[in-house]
Structure formats: structure tokens, C-alpha cells
C-alpha positions as CSV (number, residue, x, y, z in Angstrom):
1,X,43.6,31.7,23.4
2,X,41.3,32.5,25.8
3,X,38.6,30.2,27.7
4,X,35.6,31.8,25.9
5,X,37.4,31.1,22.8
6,X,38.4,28.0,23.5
7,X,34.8,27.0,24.8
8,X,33.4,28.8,21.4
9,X,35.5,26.3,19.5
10,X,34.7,23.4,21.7
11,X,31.1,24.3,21.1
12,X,30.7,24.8,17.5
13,X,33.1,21.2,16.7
14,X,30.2,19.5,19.0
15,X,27.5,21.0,17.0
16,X,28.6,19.9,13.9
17,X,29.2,16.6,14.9
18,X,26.0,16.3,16.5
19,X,23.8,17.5,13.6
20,X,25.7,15.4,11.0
21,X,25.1,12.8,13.3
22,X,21.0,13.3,13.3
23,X,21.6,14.1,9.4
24,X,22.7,10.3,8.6
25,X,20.2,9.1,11.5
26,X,17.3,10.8,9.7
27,X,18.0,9.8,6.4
28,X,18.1,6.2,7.2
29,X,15.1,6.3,9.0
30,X,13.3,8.6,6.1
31,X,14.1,5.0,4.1
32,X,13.1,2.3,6.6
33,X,9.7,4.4,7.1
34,X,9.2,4.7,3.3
35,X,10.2,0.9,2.5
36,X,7.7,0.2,5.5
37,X,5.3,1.6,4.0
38,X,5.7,1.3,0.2
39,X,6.7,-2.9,0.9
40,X,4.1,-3.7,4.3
41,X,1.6,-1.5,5.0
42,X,-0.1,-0.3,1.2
43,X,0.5,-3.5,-0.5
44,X,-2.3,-5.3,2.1
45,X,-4.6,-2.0,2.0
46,X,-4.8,-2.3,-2.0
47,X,-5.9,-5.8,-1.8
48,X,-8.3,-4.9,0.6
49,X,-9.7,-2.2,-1.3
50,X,-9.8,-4.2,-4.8
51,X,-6.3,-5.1,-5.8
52,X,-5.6,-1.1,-6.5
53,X,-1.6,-0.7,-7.2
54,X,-0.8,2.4,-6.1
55,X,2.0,2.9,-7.6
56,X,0.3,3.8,-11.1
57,X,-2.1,5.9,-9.1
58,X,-1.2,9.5,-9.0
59,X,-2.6,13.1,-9.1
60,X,-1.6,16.0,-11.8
61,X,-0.7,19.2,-9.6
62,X,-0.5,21.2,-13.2
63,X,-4.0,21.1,-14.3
């Protein structure tokens, strides 16, 4: 093998590694943002605005 092949290899391992890496990163923070704000933040903001529970509260997108 050559060193631009070798380097190619090298190159594309470390990508892989490093996105799968910020995959599992992002994921977990995706759920401590959500439980932050479905458990902390709109729980204090529905009380304030009349006990609302926003969890029943939704839109319909179809008409």
C-alpha cells in the first residue's frame, strides 16, 4: 500500500468514529434538553398562565 492509501484509510476510520461519536452525544443531549423542558421549564409556565397542561394541548396540521 501506498501512503495516500494508507492516509485515505486512516482518514475515513477517524471519520466514522468521530461522527458516531457526535451521533450518541447528540442523542443524549436531544433528551436531557427535552426532559428539561417537558419536567422544569413548562410545568412552572402553565401554572403561571392558569394551570394549562400542555400536554393535552395540541394543534391539527390536517385541517
Amino acid at each position: 500500500m501506498s501512503l495516500k492509501e494508507d492516509f485515505k484509510k486512516f482518514a475515513m476510520r477517524g471519520n466514522v468514529i468521530d461522527m458516531a461519536v457526535g451521533v450518541i452525544i447528540g442523542g443524549a443531549f436531544g433528551k436531557i434538553v427535552g426532559s428539561l423542558v417537558n419536567d422544569v421549564i413548562m410545568p412552572p409556565i402553565g401554572m403561571a398562565m392558569g394551570k394549562i397542561d400542555f400536554k393535552n394541548l395540541f394543534i391539527s396540521l390536517n385541517g
